[in-house]
C-alpha positions as CSV (number, residue, x, y, z in Angstrom):
1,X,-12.8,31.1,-178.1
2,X,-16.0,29.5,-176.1
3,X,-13.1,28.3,-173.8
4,X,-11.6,31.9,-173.0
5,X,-15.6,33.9,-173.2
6,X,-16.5,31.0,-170.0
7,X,-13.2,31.7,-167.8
8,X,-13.9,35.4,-168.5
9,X,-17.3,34.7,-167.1
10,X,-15.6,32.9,-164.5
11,X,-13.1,35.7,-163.4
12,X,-15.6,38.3,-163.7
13,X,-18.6,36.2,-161.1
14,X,-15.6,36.0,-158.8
15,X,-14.8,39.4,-159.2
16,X,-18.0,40.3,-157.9
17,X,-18.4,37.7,-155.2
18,X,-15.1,38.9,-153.9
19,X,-16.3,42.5,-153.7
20,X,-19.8,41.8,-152.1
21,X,-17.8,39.6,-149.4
22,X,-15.7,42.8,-148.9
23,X,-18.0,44.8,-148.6
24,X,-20.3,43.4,-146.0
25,X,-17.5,43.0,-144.3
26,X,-16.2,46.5,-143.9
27,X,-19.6,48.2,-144.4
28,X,-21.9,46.0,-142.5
29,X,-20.1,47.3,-138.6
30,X,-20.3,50.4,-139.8
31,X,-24.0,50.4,-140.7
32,X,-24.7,48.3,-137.4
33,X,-23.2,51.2,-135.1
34,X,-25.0,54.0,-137.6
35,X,-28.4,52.4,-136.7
36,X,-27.6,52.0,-133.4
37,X,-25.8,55.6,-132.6
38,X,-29.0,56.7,-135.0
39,X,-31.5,55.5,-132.2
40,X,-32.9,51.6,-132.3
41,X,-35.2,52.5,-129.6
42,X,-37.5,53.7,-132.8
43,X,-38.2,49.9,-134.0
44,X,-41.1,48.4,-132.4
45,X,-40.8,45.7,-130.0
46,X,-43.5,43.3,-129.7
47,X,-42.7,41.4,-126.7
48,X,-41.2,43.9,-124.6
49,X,-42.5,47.0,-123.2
50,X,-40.7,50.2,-125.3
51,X,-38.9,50.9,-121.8
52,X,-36.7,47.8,-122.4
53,X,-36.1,49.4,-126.1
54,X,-31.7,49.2,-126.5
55,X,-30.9,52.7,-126.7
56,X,-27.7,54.9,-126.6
57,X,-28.4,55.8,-122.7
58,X,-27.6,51.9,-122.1
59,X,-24.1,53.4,-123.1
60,X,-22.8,54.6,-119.7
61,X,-20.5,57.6,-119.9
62,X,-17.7,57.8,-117.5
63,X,-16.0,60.9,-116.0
64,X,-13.1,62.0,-114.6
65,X,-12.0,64.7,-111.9
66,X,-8.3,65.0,-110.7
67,X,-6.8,67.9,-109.1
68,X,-2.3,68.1,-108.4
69,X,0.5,70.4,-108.3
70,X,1.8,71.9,-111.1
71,X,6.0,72.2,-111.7
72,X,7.3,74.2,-114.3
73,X,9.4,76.3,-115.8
74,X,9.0,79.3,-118.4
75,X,10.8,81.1,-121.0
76,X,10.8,83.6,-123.2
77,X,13.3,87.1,-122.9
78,X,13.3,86.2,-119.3
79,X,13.3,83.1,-117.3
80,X,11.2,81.8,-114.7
81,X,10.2,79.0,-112.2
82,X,6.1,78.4,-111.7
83,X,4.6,76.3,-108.9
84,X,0.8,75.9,-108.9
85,X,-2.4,73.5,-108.4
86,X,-4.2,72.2,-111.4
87,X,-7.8,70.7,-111.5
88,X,-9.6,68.5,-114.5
89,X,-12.5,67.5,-115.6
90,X,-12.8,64.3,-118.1
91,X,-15.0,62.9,-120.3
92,X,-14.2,59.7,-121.1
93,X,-15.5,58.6,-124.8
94,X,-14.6,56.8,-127.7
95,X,-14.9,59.6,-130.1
96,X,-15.5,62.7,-128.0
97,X,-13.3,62.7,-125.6
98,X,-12.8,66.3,-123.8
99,X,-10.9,67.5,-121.0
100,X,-11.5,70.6,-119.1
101,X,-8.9,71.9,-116.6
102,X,-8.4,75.2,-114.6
103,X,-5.1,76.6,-113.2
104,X,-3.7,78.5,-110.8
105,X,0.3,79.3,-110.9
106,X,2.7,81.2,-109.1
107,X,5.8,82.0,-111.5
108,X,9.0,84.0,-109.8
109,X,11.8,85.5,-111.9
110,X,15.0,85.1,-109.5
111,X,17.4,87.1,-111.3
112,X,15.0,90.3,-112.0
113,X,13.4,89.3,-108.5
114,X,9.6,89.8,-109.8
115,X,6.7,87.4,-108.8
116,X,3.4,86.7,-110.5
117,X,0.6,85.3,-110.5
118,X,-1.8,83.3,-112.9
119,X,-5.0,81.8,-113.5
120,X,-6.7,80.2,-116.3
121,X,-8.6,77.5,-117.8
122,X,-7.9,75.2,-121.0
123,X,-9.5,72.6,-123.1
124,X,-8.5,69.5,-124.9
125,X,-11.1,68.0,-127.4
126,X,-11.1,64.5,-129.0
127,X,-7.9,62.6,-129.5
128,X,-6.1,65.6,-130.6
129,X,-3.4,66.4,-127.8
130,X,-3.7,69.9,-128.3
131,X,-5.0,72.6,-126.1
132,X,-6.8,76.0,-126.3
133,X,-7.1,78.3,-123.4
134,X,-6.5,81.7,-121.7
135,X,-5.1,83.6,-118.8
136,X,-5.4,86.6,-116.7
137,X,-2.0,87.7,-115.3
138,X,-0.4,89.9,-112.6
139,X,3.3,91.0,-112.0
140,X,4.9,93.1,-109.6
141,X,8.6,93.5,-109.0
142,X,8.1,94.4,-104.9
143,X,8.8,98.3,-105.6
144,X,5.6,99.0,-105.9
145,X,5.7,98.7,-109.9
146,X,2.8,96.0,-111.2
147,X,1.3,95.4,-114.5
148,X,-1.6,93.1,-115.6
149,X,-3.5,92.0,-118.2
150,X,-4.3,88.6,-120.3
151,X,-3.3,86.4,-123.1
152,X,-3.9,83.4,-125.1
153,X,-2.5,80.2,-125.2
154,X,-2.1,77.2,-127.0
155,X,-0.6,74.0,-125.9
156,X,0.4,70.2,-126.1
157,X,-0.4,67.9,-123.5
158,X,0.8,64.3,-123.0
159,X,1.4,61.8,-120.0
160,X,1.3,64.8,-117.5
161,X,3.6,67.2,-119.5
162,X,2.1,70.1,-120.8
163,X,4.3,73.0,-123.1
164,X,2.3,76.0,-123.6
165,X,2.9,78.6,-125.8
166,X,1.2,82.1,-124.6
167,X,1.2,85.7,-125.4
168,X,0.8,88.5,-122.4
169,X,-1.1,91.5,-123.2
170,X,-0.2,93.7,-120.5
171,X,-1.7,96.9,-118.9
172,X,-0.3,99.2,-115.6
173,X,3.3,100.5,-115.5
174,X,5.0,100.4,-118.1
175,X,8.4,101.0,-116.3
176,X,8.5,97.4,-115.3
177,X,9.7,95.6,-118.1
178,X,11.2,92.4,-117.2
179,X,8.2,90.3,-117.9
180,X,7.6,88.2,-120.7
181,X,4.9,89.2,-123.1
182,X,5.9,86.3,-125.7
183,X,6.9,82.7,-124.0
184,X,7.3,78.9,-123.7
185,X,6.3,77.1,-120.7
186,X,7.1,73.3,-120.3
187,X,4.9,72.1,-116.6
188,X,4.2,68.4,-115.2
189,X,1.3,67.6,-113.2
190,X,1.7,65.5,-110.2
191,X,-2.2,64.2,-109.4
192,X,-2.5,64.5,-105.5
193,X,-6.8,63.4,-105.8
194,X,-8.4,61.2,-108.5
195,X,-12.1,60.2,-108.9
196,X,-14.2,58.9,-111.3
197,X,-18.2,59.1,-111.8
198,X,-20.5,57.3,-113.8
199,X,-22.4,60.3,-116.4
200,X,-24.7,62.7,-114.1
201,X,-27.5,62.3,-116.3
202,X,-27.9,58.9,-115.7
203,X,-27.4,59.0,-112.2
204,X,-30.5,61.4,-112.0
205,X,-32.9,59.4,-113.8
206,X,-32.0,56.5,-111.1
207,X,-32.8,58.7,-108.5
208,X,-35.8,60.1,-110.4
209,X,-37.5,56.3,-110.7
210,X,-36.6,55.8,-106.9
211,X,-38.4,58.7,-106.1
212,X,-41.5,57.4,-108.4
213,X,-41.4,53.8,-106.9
214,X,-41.5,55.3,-103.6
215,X,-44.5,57.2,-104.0
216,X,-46.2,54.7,-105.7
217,X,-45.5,52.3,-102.7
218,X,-46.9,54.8,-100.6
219,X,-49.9,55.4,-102.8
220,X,-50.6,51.8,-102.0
221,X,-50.4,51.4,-98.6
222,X,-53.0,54.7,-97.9
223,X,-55.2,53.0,-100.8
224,X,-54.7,49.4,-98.9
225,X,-55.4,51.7,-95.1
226,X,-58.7,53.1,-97.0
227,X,-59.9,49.5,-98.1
228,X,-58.8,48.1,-94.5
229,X,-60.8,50.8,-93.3
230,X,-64.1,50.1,-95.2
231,X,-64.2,46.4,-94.8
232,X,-64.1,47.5,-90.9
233,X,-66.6,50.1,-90.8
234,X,-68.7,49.1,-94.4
235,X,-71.3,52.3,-93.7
């Protein structure tokens, strides 16, 4: 029995010891990058000035901008082609990663021969592939019949292809009805310009402390001229 109570004992200590090793080793990261994302430029730092503090700004933030054609083609009760330019704006993050872009399209029904025209903006946020945007739309059929109007959209976007479902809330003549209200667009993006900047913030503050350092070296020399000056001329 005193046997089987010390190998309970046993099992048990390395039961625990087990767990604690676990759990430093899965919680411990995550409480590192929670004090860190939290602000460590708070703790006191004897030996170096509180400029020199790690904070999250060290963290450089990296964006994108990118403009192409667009290629697509739509449907709903009617078919058509759409050819257009496309600009974005990234954000390039771990965690919050968001993409702005804006469109223009021109979309052309050959078999009702009616043309219109497009523009809108949509976002992507996180990791999420999916998008939320809107539209303001114009048709005309070359008779002199138009409508306009806007209309939601909602999206998926990945490796350049982007399907986008959208609804049209039209206005204007009613006569011309060979537009879709309800449709499916499928487009590719073909990037024609691609750049990437480092986080705007950042780049101000650098040229905010240029701008100091250079009046302060100017301060100096008119400080050094008025010494120069009274060692010349001491009354």
């Amino acid at each position: 029995m005193a046997q089987f109570s010390i190998m309970i004992n046993r099992l048990i200590s390395c039961a625990m010891k087990t767990t604690g090793l676990l759990l430093l080793v899965f919680f411990l990261p995550v409480y590192v990058h929670a004090q860190y994302t939290a602000g460590i430029k708070q703790v006191n730092y004897p030996l170096f000035n509180n400029s020199f503090a790690p904070t999250t700004s060290l963290i450089p933030k990296l964006h994108q901008r990118n403009r192409g054609a667009v290629l697509g083609i739509q449907r709903g009760r009617y078919t058509s082609f759409e050819l257009g330019a496309e600009a974005h704006w990234r954000k390039l993050s771990i965690s919050k990663s968001r993409v702005t872009g804006a469109t223009a399209t021109m979309e052309y029904n050959p078999f009702n021969n009616v043309i219109g025209y497009k523009a809108g903006m949509w976002t992507k946020q996180g990791r999420v592939n999916l998008t939320y945007g809107g539209n303001l739309v114009f048709f005309n059929d070359f008779k002199g019949k138009s409508r306009y109007g806007l209309g939601p959209a909602i999206g998926f976007r990945l490796a350049g292809f982007h399907l986008i479902n959208g609804y049209n809330f039209l206005a204007g003549n009613k006569e011309l009805t060979k537009v879709n209200t309800l449709y499916l667009s499928l487009r590719y993006f073909f990037p024609v310009d691609n750049k990437f900047t480092w986080d705007r913030k950042d780049n101000k503050d650098k040229e905010r402390r240029k701008k100091e350092r250079e009046k302060e070296k100017k301060k100096r020399e008119r400080q050094n001229d008025r010494d120069g000056k009274k060692k010349i001329f001491p009354f």
